[in-house]
RODO-235085 format. One record per residue (C-alpha): x, z, y; residue number from 1; chain. Coordinates in nm, 2 decimals. Last residue first. Example, Ala and Ser with C-alpha at 12.3 -4.5 7.8 and 13.67 -1.06 7.14 Angstrom:
% residues 2
       x       z       y  seq  mol
    1.37    0.71   -0.11    2    A
    1.23    0.78   -0.45    1    A
This chain:
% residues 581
       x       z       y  seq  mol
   -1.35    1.07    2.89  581    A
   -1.17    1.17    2.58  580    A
   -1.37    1.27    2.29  579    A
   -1.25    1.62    2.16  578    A
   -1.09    1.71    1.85  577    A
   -0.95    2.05    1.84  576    A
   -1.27    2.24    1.59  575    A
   -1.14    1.98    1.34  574    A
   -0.81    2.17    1.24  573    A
   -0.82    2.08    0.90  572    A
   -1.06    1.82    0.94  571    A
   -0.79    1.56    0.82  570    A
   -0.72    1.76    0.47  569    A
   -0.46    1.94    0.40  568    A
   -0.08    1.92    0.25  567    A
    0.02    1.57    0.47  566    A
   -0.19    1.75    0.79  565    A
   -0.21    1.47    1.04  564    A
   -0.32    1.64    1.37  563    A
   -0.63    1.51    1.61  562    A
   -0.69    1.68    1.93  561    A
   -0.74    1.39    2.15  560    A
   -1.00    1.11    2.09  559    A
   -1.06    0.81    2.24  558    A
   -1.02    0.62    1.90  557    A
   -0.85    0.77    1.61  556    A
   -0.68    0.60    1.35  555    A
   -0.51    0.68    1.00  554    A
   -0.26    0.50    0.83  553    A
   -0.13    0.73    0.50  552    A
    0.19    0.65    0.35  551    A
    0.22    0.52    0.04  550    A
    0.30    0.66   -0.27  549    A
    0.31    0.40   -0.52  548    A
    0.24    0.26   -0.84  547    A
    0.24    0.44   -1.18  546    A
    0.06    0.29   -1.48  545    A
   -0.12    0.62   -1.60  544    A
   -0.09    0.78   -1.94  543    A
    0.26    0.62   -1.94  542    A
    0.42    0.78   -2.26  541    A
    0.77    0.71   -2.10  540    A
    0.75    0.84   -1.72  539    A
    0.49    1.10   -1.81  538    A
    0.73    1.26   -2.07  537    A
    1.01    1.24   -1.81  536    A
    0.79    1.42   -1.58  535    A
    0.69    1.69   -1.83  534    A
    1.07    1.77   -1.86  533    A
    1.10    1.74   -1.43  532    A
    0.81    2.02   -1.43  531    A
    1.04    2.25   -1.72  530    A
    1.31    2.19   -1.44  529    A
    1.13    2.31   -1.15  528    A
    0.95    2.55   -1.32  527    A
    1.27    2.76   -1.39  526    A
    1.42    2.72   -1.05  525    A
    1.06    2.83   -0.91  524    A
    1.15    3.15   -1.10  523    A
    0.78    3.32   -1.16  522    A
    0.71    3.18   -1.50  521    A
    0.33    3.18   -1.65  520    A
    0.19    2.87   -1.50  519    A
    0.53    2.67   -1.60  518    A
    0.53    2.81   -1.96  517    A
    0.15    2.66   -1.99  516    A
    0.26    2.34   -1.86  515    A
    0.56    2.33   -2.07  514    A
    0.36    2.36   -2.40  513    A
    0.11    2.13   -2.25  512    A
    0.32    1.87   -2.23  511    A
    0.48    1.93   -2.52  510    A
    0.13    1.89   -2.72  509    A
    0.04    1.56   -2.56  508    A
   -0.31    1.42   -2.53  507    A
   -0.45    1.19   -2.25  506    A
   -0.79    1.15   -2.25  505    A
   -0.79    0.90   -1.96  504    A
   -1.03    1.11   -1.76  503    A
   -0.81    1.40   -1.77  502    A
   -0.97    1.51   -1.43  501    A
   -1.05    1.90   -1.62  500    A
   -0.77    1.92   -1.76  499    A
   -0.75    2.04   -2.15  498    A
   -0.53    1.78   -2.29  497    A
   -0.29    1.83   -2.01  496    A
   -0.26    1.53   -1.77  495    A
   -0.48    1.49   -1.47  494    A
   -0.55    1.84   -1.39  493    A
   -0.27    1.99   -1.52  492    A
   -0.07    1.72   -1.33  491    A
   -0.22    1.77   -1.03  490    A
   -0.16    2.17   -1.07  489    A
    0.20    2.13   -1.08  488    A
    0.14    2.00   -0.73  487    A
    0.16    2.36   -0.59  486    A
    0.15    2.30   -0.19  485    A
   -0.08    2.02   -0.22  484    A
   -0.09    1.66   -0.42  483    A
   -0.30    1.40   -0.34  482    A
   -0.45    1.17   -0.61  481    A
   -0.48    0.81   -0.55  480    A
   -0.72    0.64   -0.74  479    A
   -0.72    0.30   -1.02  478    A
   -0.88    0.32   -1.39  477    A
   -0.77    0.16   -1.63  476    A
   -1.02    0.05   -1.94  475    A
   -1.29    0.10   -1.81  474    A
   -1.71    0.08   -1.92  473    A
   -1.67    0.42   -2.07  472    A
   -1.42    0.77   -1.99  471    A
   -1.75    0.92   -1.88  470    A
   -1.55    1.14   -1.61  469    A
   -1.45    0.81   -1.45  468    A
   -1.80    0.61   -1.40  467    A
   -2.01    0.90   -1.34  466    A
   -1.89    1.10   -1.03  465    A
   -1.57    0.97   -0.97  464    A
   -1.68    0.61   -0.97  463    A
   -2.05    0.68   -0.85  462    A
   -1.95    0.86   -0.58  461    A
   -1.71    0.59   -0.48  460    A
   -1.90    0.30   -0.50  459    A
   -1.83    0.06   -0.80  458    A
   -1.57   -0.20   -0.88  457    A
   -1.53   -0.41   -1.19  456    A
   -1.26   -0.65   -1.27  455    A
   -1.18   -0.82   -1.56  454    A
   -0.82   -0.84   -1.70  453    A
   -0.77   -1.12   -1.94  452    A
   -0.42   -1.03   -2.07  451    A
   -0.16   -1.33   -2.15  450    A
    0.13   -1.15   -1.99  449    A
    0.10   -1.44   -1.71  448    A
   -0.28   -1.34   -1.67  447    A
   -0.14   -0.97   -1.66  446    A
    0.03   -1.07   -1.35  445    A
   -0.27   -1.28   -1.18  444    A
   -0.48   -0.96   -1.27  443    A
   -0.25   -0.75   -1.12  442    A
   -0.26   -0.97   -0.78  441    A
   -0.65   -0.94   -0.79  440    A
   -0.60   -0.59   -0.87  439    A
   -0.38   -0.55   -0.53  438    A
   -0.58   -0.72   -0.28  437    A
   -0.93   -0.54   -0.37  436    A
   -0.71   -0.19   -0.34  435    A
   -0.59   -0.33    0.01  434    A
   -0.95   -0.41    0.11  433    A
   -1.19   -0.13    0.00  432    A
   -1.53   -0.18   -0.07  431    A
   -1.58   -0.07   -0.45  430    A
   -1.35    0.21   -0.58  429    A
   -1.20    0.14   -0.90  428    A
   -1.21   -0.06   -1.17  427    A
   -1.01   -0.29   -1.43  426    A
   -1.18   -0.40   -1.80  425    A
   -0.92   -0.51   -2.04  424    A
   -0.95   -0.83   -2.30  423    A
   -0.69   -0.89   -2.51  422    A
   -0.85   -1.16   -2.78  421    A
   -0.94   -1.04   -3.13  420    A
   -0.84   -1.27   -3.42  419    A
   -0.65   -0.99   -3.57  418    A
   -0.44   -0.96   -3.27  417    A
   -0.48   -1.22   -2.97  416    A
   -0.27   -1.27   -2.66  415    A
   -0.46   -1.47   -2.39  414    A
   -0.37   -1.85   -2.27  413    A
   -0.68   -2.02   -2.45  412    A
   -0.47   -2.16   -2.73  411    A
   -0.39   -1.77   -2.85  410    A
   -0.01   -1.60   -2.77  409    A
    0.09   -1.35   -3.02  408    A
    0.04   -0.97   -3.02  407    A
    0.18   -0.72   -3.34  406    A
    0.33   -0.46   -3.10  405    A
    0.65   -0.61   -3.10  404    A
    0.50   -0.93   -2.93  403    A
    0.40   -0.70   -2.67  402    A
    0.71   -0.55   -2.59  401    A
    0.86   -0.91   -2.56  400    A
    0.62   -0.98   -2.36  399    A
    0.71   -0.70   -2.13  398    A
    1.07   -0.74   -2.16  397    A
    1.03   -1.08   -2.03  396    A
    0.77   -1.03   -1.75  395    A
    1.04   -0.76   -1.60  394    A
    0.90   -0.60   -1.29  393    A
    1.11   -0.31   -1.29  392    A
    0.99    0.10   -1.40  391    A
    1.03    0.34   -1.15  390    A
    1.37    0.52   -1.18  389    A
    1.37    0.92   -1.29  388    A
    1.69    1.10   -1.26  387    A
    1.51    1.26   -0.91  386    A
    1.25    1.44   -1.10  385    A
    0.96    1.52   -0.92  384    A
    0.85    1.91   -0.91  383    A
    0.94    1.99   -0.58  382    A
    0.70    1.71   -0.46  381    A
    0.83    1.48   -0.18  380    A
    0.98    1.29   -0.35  379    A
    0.63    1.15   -0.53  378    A
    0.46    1.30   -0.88  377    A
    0.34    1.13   -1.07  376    A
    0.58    0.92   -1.27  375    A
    0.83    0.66   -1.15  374    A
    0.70    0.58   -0.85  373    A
    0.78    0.31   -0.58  372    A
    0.77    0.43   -0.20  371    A
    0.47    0.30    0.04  370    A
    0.50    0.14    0.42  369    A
    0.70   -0.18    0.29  368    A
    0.40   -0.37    0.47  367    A
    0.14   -0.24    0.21  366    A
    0.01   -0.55    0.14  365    A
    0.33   -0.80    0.10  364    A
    0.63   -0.56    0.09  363    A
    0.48   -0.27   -0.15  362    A
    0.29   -0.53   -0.36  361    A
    0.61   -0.74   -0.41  360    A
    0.74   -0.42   -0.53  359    A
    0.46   -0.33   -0.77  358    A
    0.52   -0.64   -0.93  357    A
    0.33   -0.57   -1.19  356    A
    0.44   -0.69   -1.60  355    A
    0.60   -0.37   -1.66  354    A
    0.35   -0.14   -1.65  353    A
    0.16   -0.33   -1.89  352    A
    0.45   -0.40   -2.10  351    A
    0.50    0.00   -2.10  350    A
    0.11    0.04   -2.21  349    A
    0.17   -0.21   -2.43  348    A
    0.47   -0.02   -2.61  347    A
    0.30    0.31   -2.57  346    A
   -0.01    0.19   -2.86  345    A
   -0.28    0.38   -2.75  344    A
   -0.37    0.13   -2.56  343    A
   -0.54   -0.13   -2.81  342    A
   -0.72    0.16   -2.94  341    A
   -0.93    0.23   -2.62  340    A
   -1.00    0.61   -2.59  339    A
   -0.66    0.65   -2.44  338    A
   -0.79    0.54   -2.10  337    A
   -0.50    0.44   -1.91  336    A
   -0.50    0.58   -1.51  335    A
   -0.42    0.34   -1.23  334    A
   -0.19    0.51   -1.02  333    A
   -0.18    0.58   -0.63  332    A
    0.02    0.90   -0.59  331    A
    0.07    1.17   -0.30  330    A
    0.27    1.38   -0.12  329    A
    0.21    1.21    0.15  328    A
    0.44    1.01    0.45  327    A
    0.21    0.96    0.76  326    A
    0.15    0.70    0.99  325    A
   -0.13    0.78    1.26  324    A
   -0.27    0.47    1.49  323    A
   -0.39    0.59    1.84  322    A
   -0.64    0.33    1.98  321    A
   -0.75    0.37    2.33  320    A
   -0.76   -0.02    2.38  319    A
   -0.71   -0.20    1.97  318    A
   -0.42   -0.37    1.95  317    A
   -0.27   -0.08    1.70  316    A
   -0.58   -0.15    1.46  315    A
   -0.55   -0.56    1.50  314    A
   -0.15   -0.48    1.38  313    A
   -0.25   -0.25    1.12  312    A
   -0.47   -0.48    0.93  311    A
   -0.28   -0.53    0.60  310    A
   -0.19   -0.15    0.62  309    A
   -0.58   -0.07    0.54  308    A
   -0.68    0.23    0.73  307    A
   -0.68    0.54    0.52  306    A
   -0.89    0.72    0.75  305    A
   -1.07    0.58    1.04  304    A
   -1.23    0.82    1.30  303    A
   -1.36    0.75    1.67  302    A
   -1.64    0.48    1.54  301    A
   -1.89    0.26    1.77  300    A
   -1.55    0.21    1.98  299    A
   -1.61   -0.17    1.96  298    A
   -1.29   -0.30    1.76  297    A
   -1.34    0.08    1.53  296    A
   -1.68   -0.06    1.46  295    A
   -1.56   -0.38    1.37  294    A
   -1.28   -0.26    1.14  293    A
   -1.51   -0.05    0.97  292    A
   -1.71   -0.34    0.82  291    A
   -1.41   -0.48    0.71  290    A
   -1.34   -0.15    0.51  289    A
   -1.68   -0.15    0.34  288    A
   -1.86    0.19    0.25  287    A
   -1.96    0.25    0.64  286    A
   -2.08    0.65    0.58  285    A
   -2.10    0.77    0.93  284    A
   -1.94    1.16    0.95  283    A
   -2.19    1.25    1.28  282    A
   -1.98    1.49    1.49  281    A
   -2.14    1.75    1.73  280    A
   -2.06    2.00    1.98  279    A
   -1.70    1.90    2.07  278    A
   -1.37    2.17    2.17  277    A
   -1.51    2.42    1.90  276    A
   -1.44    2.77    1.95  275    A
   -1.12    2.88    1.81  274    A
   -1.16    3.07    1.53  273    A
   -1.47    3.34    1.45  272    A
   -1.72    3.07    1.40  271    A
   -2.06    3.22    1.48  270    A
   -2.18    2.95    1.72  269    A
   -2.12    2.67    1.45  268    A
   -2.10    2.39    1.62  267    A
   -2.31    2.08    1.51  266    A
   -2.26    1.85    1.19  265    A
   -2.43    1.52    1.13  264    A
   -2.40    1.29    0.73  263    A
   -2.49    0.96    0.79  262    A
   -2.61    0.61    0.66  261    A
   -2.59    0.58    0.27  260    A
   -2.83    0.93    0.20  259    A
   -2.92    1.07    0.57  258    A
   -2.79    1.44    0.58  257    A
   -2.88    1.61    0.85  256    A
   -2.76    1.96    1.04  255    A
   -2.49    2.11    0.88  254    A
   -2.26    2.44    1.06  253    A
   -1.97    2.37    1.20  252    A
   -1.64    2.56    1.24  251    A
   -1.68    2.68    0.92  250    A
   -1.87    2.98    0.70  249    A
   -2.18    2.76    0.61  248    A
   -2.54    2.89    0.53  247    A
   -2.84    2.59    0.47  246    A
   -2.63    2.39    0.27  245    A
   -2.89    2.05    0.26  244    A
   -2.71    1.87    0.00  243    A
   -2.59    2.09   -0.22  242    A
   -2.85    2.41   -0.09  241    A
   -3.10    2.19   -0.31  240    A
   -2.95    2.35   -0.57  239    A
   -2.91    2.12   -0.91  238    A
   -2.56    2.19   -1.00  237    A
   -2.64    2.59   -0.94  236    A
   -3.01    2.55   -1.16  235    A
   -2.82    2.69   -1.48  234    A
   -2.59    2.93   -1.29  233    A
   -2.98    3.14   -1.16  232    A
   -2.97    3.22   -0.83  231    A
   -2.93    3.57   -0.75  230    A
   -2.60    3.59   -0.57  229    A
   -2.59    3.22   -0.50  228    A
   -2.80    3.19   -0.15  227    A
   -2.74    3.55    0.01  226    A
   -2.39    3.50   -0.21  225    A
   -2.23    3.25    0.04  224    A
   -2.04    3.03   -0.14  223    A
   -1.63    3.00   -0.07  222    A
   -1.40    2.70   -0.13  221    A
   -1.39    2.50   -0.42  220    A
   -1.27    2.23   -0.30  219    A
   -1.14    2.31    0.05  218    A
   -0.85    2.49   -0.08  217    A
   -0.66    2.79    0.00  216    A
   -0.77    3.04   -0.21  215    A
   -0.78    2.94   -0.62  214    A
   -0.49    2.73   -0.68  213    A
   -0.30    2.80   -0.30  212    A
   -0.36    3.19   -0.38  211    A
   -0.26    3.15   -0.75  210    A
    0.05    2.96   -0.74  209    A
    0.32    3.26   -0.91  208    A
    0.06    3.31   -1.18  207    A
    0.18    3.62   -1.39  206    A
   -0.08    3.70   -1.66  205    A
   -0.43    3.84   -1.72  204    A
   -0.47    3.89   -1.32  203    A
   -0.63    4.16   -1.12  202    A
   -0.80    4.08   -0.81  201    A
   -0.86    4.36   -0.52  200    A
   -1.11    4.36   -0.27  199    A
   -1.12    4.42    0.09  198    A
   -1.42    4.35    0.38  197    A
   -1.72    4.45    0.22  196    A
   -1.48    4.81    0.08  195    A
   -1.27    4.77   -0.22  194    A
   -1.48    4.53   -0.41  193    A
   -1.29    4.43   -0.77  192    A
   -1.25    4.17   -0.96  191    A
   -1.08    4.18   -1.30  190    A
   -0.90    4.01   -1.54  189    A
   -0.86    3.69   -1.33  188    A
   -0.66    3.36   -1.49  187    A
   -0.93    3.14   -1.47  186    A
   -0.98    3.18   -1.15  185    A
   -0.62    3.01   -1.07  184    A
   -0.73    2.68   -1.17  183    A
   -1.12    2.69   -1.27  182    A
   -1.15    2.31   -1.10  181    A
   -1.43    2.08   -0.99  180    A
   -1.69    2.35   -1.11  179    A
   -1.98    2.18   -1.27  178    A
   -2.16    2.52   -1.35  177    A
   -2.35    2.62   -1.70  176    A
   -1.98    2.78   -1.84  175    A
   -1.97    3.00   -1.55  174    A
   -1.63    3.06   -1.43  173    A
   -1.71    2.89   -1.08  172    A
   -2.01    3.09   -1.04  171    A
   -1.85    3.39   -1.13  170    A
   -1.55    3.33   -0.84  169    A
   -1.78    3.23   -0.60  168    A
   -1.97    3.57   -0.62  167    A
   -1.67    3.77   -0.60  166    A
   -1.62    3.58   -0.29  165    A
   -1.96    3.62   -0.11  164    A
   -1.90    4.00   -0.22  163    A
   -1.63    4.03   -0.08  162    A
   -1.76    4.02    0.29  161    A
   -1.87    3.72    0.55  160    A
   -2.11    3.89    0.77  159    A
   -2.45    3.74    0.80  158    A
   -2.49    3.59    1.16  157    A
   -2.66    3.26    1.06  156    A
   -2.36    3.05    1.03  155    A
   -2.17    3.28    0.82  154    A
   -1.95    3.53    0.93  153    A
   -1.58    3.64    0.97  152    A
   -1.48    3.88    1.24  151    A
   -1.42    4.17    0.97  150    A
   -1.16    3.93    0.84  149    A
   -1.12    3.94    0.50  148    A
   -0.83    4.21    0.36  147    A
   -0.66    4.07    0.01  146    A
   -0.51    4.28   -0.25  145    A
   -0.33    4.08   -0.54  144    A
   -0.24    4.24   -0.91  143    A
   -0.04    4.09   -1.16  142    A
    0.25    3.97   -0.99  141    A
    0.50    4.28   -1.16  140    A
    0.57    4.40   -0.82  139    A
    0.23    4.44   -0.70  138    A
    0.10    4.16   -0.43  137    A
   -0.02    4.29   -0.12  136    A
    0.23    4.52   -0.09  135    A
    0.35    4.33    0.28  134    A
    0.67    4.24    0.09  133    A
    0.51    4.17   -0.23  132    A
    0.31    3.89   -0.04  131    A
   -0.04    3.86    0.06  130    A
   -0.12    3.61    0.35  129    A
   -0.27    3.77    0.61  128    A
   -0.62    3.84    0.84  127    A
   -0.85    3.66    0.62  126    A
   -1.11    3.40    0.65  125    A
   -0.81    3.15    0.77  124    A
   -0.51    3.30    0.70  123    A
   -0.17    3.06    0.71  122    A
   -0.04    2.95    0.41  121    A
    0.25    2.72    0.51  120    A
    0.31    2.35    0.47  119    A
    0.47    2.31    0.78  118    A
    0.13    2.08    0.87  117    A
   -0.12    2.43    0.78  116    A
   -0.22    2.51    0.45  115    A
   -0.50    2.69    0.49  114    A
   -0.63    3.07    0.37  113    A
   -0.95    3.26    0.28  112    A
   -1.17    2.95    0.21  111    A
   -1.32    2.80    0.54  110    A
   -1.68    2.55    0.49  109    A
   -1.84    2.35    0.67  108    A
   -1.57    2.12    0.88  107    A
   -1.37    2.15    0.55  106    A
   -1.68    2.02    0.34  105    A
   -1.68    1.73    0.53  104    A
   -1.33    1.56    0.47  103    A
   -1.33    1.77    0.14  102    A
   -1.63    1.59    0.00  101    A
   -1.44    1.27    0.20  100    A
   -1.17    1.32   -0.06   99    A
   -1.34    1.31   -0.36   98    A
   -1.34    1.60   -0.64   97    A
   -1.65    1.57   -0.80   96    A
   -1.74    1.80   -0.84   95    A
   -1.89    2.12   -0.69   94    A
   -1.77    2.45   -0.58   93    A
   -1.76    2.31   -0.20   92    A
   -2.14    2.20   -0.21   91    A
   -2.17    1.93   -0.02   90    A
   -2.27    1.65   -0.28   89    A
   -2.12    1.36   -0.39   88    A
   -1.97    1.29   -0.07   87    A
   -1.99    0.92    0.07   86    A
   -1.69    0.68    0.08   85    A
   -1.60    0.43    0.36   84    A
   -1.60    0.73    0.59   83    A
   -1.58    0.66    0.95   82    A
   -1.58    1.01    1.20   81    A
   -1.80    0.97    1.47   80    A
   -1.74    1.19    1.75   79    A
   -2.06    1.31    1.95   78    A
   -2.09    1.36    2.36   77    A
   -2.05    1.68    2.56   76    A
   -1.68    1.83    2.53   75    A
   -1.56    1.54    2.72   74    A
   -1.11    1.56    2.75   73    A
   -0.93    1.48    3.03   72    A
   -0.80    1.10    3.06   71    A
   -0.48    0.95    2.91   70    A
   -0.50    0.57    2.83   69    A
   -0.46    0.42    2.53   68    A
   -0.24    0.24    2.30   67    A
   -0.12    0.47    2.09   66    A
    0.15    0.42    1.79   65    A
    0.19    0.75    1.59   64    A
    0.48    0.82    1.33   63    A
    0.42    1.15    1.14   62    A
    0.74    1.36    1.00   61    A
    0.73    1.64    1.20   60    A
    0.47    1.81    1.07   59    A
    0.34    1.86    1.39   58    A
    0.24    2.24    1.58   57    A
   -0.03    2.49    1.39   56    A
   -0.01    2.83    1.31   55    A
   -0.33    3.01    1.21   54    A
   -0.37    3.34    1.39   53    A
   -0.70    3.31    1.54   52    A
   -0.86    3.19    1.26   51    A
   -0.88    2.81    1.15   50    A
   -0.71    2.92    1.25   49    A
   -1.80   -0.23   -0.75   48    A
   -1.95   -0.33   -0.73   47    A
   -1.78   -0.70   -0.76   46    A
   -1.47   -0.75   -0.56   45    A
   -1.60   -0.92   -0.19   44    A
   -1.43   -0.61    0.00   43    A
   -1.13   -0.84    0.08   42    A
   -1.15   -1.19    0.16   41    A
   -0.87   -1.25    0.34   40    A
   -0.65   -1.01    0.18   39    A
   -0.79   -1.17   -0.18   38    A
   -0.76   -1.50   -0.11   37    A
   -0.42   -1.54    0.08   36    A
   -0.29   -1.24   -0.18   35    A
   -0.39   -1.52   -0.47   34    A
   -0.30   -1.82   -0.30   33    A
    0.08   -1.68   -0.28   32    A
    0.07   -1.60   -0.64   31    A
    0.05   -1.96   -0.70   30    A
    0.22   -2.08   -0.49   29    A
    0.54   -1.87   -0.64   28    A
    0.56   -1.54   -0.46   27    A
    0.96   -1.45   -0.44   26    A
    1.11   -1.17   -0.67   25    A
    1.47   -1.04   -0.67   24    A
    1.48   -0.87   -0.98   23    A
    1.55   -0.48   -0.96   22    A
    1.83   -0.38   -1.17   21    A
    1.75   -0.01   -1.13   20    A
    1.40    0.12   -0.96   19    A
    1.37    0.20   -0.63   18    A
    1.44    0.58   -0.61   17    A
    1.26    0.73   -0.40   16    A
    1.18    0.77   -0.04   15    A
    1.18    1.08    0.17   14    A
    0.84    1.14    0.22   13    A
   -0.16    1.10    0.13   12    A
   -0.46    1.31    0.01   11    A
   -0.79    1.54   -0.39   10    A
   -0.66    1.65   -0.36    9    A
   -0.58    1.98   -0.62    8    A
   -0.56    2.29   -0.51    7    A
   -0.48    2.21   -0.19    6    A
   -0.62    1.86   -0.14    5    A
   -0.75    1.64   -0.46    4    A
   -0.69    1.33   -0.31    3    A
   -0.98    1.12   -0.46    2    A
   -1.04    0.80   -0.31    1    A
């Protein structure tokens, strides 16, 4: 899953708009075999403050069912946190940009601010925000001052000063580095060290989002420079330090790292913030949501994220279970690579989009607990446009939108064009249920389309890692991606010809025009409306088939402390959790 977080996560509302005309549906037998099979037997898809002065409090908008006991809290003892996918690497500069990286890497590592449940920047490694009202920013947005914390260290006593940052910022503008994203760095001029614990960034151009693009993310966050400093930019993707990070900033500091089983993290004893309420978590990699299931069942597991809807009511029976429901400003889509001829044609990308149920798969799977899209951006995004409606399910149209595009029906049940049968290849992340559910169901769809849709999953960090970026072997490609507090930069990511996630090889000159006006313009007015432009360009050119945003189900077992952040990641205020007794 990737859920690109604060800058760009990559996790998970008023509702919106269903779309117009909608068809009332009902599952034929058929169909109904199809979601028995593949909900049953999910997972069986081949391979497939932070400091002192951060705020904190409920977002207000999270639903949580509990069904335990209260007892006082055990600060002895070692939470397990569940991850059905397993970092790339643990280097916070790194690619690729997956969710549980961030899960992990936030417990490591602390960039200067956080975006806490309010969504509000609130320091972290810093002592404030900078704003022209405090003179941090100049008045013409070019140049940004920001004081560290003179607290701040590392997690062997080394101070944390400017220089780790200016560091971090050359690294991740090195040509020879894998950086998961240059967005905000890009735009510096000049960097300059005020003092070890001040510095001063001048930018080429106004960039009204250039704290939450560049500072207030867990991916990239900070390096510390007594590792990077001197090391060579050629051997940075290769650093041992990625998977054994010797130096860490966060609440924890890394201990192991057993490849497929477990990742262990201990207190950091030189974490400025508030001190750590358990001594050790162990993030256990369990790559198959069934598997999980169990181990919440027997307690062997305190942490679930993204908990498949379908089993919400075993979740909620379980004793000292807390289930978290929560609205995100997120977007599950199944992305179109352009590289494949037969879909660069729009009109069988529309038929495609066209010819899923997505509502069906809102009711049946995701219990009604996920809103329709019509581009990709969700409600809850400043930058969605409300004129928008999500496409119907309309088999008709859609054949007839193929048949336009030169496709006629063959005697083995597929379309054919120049004696070539439509054949598309599906994937996405191997081992989880509701994901296995709903491409089994898209391939019944596109089966009534006349497309023969084959399926192939693979594990996570092989997906994002390899699989995705390579743009072969797929043909759509199916993730959520979470947006945080400036979600214009999801769709620069994902959509602009030059982003670094455009893994479909999407191409569209307007789009780029007004993504580049956007970045530039300080009237969030302005953006708004150039933002709901690109979205109606999105809507129609369909470089992704939009599905949902559903809410995210998360579950914690005997554990207090834990917050749903919609605009961070879970760890986010990781150093509260505490095993109950």
């Amino acid at each position: 899953m990737s859920k690109n977080k604060s800058s760009s996560i990559a996790r998970h509302d008023t509702k919106s708009a269903e779309s117009r005309r909608r068809r009332g549906w009902t599952f034929v037998a058929g169909l109904s075999a199809v979601l028995t099979v593949t909900v049953v037997g999910c997972g069986t898809t081949s391979n497939g403050s932070s400091s002192n002065n951060a705020a904190s409090g409920n977002s207000g908008n999270t639903a949580t069912t509990t069904n335990a006991t209260a007892s006082a809290g055990n600060t002895s003892g070692t939470i397990v946190d569940g991850l059905f996918e397993e970092p790339g690497n643990l280097n916070p500069v790194l690619g690729p940009d997956m969710t549980f990286s961030a899960i992990v890497d936030t417990s490591l590592y602390r960039n200067l601010f956080m975006v806490n449940p309010q969504n509000q920047l609130v320091p972290q490694m810093a002592t404030e925000v900078p704003t022209v009202q405090n003179g941090g920013i100049s008045k013409d947005g070019l140049t940004y001052t920001f004081h560290l914390n003179p607290n701040a260290k590392w997690s062997n006593g080394d101070p944390f000063t400017a220089k780790d940052v200016q560091v971090t910022y050359q690294i991740i503008m090195n040509s020879q580095v894998n950086a998961v994203s240059k967005l905000g760095w890009q735009d510096v001029q000049t960097f300059t060290i005020v003092n070890p614990h001040e510095f001063t960034v001048k930018l080429k151009r106004p960039d009204p989002a250039f704290i939450e693009n560049a500072l207030s993310s867990s991916l990239p966050g900070i390096l510390p420079a007594s590792v990077f400093g001197s090391m060579n930019p050629k051997n940075v993707n290769t650093a041992s330090f990625n998977h054994d990070p010797t130096v860490t900033n966060g609440p924890y500091k890394f201990v192991s790292w057993v490849p497929g089983a477990s990742i262990t993290v201990s207190a950091n004893p030189y974490w400025m913030g508030p001190k750590p309420k358990t001594q050790t978590i162990q993030y256990k990699i369990i790559p198959d949501q069934n598997t999980l299931l169990t181990n919440v069942k027997a307690h062997a597991v305190n942490v679930w994220y993204f908990d498949p809807i379908t089993e919400l009511s075993q979740i909620q029976a379980v004793q000292g279970a807390d289930v978290h429901l929560t609205p995100m400003p997120a977007f599950e889509m199944a992305v179109v690579n352009m590289r494949n001829p037969i879909l660069q044609d729009v009109r069988v990308r529309q038929a495609l989009e066209l010819a899923i149920d997505r509502q069906a798969i809102v009711q049946q799977i995701y219990k009604g607990k996920a809103t329709l899209l019509a581009a990709d951006q969700s409600s809850m995004s400043w930058t969605s446009n409300p004129n928008l409606q999500p496409y119907p399910y309309d088999l008709a149209k859609a054949k007839q939108l193929m048949a336009a595009a030169g496709w006629k029906m063959g005697p083995n049940g597929y379309l054919q064009k120049n004696g070539k049968e439509l054949t598309l290849t599906y994937s996405t992340t191997a081992g989880n249920s509701v994901r296995s559910a709903t491409e089994r169901l898209i391939q019944y769809w596109f089966k009534q389309l006349g497309v023969n849709l084959i399926i192939k999953n693979y594990p996570a960090n092989e997906y994002f890692g390899t699989v995705l970026p390579s743009g072969k072997g797929w043909d759509l490609g199916e993730f959520e991606f979470q947006d945080g507090t400036n979600p214009v930069a999801a769709t620069q990511q994902l959509f602009t010809s030059t982003g670094a996630q455009n893994f479909g090889g999407f191409k569209n000159s307007t789009v780029d025009q007004l993504i580049k006006k956007v970045d530039v313009t300080t009237s969030k007015s302005q953006r708004q409306q150039m933002m709901q432009q690109v979205e109606s360009i999105l809507h129609t050119q369909l470089p992704a088939l939009w599905y949902y945003a559903p809410d995210e189900v998360d579950t914690t077992v005997n554990l207090s402390g834990y917050q749903p952040n919609p605009w961070s990641v879970d760890t986010w205020n990781v150093y509260d959790w505490q095993l109950k007794n």
